[in-house]
KOLMIKE-175914 format. One record per residue (C-alpha): residue in three letters; x, y, z. Coordinates in steps of 0.25 Angstrom, whole numbers, plus 5000, padded with zeros to 4 digits. Layout:
residues N
ALAXYZ ...
***
This chain:
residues 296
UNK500050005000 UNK500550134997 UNK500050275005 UNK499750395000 UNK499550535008 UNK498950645002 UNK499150765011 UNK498450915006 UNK499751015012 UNK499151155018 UNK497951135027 UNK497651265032 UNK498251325021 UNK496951405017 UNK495451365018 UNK495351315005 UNK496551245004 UNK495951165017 UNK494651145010 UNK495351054998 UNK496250995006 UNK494950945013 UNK494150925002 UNK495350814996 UNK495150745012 UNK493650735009 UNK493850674996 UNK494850575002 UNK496150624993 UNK496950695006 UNK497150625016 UNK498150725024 UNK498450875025 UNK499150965034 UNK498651105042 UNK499551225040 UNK499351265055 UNK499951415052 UNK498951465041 UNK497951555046 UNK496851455042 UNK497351315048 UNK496351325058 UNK494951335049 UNK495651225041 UNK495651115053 UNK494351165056 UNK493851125040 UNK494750995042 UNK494050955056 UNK492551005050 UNK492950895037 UNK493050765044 UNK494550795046 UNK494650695033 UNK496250725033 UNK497450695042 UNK497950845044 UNK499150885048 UNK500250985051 UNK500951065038 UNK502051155044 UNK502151285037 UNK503251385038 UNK502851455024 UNK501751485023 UNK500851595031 UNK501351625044 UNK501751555059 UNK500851505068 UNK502151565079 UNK502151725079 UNK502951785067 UNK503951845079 UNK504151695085 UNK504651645069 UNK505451775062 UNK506251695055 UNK505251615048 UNK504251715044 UNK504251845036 UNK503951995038 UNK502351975039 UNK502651855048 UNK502451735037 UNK503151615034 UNK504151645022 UNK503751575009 UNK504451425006 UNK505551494995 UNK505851595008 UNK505751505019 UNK506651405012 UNK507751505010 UNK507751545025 UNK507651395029 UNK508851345021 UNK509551495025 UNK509451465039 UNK508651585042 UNK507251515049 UNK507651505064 UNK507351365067 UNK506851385080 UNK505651465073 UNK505451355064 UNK505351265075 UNK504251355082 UNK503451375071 UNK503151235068 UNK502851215081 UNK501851295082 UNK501351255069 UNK501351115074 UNK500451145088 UNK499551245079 UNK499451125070 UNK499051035080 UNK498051125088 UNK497151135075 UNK497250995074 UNK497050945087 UNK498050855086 UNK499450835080 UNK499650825067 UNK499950695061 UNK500350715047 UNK501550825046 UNK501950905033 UNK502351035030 UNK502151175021 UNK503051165011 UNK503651055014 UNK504751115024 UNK504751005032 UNK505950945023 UNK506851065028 UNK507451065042 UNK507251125052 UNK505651115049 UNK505650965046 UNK506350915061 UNK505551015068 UNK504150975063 UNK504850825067 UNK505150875080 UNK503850925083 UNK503050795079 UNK504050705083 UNK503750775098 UNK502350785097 UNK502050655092 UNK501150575086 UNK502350575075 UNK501450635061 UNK501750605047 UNK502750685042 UNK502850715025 UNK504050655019 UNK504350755007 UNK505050664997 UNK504750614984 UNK505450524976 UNK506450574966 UNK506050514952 UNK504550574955 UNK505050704952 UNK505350654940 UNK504150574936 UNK503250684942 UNK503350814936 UNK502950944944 UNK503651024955 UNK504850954954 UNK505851054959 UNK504951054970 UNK504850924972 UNK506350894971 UNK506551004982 UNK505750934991 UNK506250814988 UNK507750834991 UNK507450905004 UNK506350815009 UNK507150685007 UNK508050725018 UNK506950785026 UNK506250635024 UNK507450565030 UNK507350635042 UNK505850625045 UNK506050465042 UNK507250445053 UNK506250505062 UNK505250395058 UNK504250495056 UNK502950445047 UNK502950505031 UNK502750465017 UNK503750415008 UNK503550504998 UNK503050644995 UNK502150684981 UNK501350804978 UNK502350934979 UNK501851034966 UNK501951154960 UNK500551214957 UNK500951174941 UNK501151024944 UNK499651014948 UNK499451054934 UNK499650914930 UNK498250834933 UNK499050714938 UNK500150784945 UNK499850694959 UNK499350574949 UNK500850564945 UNK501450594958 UNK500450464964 UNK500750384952 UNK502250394954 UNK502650404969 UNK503250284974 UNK503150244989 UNK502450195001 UNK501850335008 UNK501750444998 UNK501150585000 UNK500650674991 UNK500650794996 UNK499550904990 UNK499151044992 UNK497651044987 UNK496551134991 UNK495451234984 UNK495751384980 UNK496451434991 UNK496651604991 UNK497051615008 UNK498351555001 UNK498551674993 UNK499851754999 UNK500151625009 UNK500251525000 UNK500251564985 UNK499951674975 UNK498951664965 UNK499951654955 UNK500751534960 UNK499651424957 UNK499951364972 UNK498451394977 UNK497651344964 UNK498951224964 UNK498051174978 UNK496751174969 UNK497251094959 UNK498051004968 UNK496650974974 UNK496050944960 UNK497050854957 UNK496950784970 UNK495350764968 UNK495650714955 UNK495150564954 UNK496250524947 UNK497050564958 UNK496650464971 UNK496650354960 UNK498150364957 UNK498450364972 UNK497750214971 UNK498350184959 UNK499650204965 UNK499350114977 UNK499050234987 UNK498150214999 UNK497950375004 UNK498350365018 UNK498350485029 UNK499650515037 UNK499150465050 UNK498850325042 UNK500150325039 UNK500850335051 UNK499950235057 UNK500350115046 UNK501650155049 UNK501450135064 UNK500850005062 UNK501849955053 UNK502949995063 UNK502249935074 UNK502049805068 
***
């Protein structure tokens, strides 16, 4: 039997994006996502996830650009800018590897991220990615480790690799994808000396032109190897709060999350995911087998 998770990044993010996202849980093609505990709308969206049947596993999604800290502006200087926002990813990444974020600020932050997360919740979260993918960079990724790892119980945890022939066989996004790929391998060994629970391999970054192609996640389905896959996805209906905190008009991102949603729904779609062997799992569920299969 092979797995597959499908997990809808940005809950929270805006309220229609949350209204997709939940929309594919109702229709049974999502079986994860993950809240964005600092957006200004992370509340009303647990309160539309708890009014839905709660039909998805939901998480926790680190952020640390895009919008602003849960912590006053004053307590993290170095990691916001003059209006008291989180830098966007091109700038936040040049201070990163420039050695100009203070770690210890980093390190407050998420923690605050994580008990605001948990207090909407009601409960700790038990499936673990984060905005951007930043994870794959240290310090972010040990931190978030430290902080579950001390919690407990131990979450799923994303693994951002993809096998290298793939970004061959499947074009779209590729210098993306190969980014990723180099800094996430290294970032995967780590999580896996920990014994921490995560997929084998990761599928679904894009560019908004990738989702052009109507069988962009068809051929990433049709061509993934491996035991556990996820498929990570950004879907949801037009979303205009993401204007200035997200994307432009001109960008394609925020009618990028409409298509992805279409392309989701598409029929064809849930049929190459049983063609290739796929059972849809949750993270929880995953854990759980592998619990089992280490106790026996």
């Amino acid at each position: 039997m092979r797995y597959l998770i499908i997990t809808a990044d940005d809950f929270g993010i805006g309220p229609a994006t949350t209204q997709g996202i939940l929309q594919l849980a109702e229709q049974g093609i999502v079986q994860c996502s993950v809240l964005m505990a600092n957006s200004p709308y992370a509340a009303e969206a647990v309160a539309a996830w708890r009014a839905s049947g709660q039909k998805l596993e939901l998480g926790w999604h680190p952020a640390l650009t895009n919008d602003a800290p849960v912590l006053p502006a004053a307590q993290v200087p170095s990691l916001v800018d003059a209006a008291g926002r989180f830098f966007p990813l091109g700038v936040f990444l040049r201070k990163l590897f420039s050695r100009q974020l203070r770690h210890d600020e980093i390190r407050a932050e998420l923690t605050a991220q994580y008990q605001r997360c948990t207090e909407l919740l009601g409960q700790r979260p038990t499936v673990i990615n984060t905005h951007h993918h930043i994870q794959i960079f240290k310090p972010i990724g040990g931190i978030i480790k430290e902080l579950v790892l001390a919690q407990g119980p131990v979450p799923y945890m994303r693994l951002v690799r993809e096998p290298w022939d793939m970004l061959w066989k499947v074009p779209g996004a590729r210098a993306k994808r190969l980014f990723l790929n180099w800094h996430g391998r290294s970032a995967a060994r780590r999580q896996r000396r920990l014994g921490l629970v995560g997929n084998d391999w990761l599928i679904g970054v894009t560019d908004p032109p990738c989702v052009s192609d109507p069988d962009f996640f068809i051929r990433l389905i049709r061509s993934v190897p491996g035991k556990v896959v996820e498929l990570t996805c950004h879907p949801g209906l037009l979303d205009e709060t993401l204007l200035g905190r997200d994307c432009t008009r001109e960008d394609g991102m925020m009618q990028r999350r409409v298509r992805e949603l279409e392309l989701l729904a598409d029929p064809r779609f849930l049929a190459a995911c049983r063609e290739a062997g796929f059972e849809l799992l949750a993270p929880h569920r995953l854990a759980e087998l592998y619990q089992a299969r280490n106790m026996g």
